[in-house]
C-alpha positions in Angstrom: -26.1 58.3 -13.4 -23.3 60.4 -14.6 -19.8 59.2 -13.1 -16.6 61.4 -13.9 -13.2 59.1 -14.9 -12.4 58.9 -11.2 -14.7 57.8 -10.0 -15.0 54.9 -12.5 -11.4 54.6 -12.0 -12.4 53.6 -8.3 -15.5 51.6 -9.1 -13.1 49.6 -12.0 -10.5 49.3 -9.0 -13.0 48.0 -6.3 -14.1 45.6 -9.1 -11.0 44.3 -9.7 -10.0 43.7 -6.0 -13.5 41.8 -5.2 -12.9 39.2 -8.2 -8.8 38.9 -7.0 -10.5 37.9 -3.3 -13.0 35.7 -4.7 -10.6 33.9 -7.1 -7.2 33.7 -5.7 -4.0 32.1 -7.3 -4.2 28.6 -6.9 -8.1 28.0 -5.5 -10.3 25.9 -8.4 -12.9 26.7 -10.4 -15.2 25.1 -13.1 -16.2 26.6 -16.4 -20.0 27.9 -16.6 -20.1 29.6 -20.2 -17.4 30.8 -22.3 -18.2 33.1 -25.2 -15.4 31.7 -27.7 -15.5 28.8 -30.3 -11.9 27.4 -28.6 -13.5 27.1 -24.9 -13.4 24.3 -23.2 -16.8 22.1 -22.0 -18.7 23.4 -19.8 -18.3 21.7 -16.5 -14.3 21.8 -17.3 -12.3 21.9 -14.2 -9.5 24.3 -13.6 -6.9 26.2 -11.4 -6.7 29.6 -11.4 -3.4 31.3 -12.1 -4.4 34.7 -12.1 -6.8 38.0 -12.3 -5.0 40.8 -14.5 -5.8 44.4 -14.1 -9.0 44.3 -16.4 -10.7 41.3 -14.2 -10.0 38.5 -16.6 -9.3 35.0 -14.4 -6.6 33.1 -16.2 -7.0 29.3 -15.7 -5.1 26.7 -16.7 -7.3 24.4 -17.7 -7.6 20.7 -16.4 -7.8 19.9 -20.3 -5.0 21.8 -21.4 -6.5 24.6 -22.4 -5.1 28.1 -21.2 -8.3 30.7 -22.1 -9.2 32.9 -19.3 -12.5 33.7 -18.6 -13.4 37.3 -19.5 -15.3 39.7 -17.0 -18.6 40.5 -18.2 -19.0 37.9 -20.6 -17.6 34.3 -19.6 -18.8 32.9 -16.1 -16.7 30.3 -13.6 -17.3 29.5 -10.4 -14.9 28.6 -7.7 -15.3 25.0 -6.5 -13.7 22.4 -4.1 -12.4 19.6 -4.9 -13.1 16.8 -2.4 
């Protein structure tokens, strides 16, 4: 499938805007697999702070640590805490 830049631009957009629903500020998540010698353990427990315009989730870490969790190769999912 051939897509011209605007309509990537559109798909990257809709992208975006479905991971910024899924992972508000504030809501919790927990760290499936990060792709970086500095992640936390898996299983880590975090809020999120933020998606930026290229889909990364920033977290602040319950651990400390502040890596976000790159689209397309990290994985979190959103969890509640009890």
């Amino acid at each position: 499938m051939n897509l011209d830049k605007a309509a990537l631009a559109r798909l990257r957009k809709h992208t975006i805007e479905r991971i910024q629903r899924k992972y508000p500020e504030g809501c919790r998540v927990e760290l499936v697999c990060m792709d970086d010698p500095q992640a936390p353990p898996v299983g880590t427990k975090g809020t999120v702070i933020r998606v930026d315009d290229i889909g990364t989730i920033h977290v602040k870490w319950d651990n400390g640590s502040g890596l976000g969790v790159a689209f397309g190769v990290d994985m979190c999912k959103r969890v509640d805490d009890k």
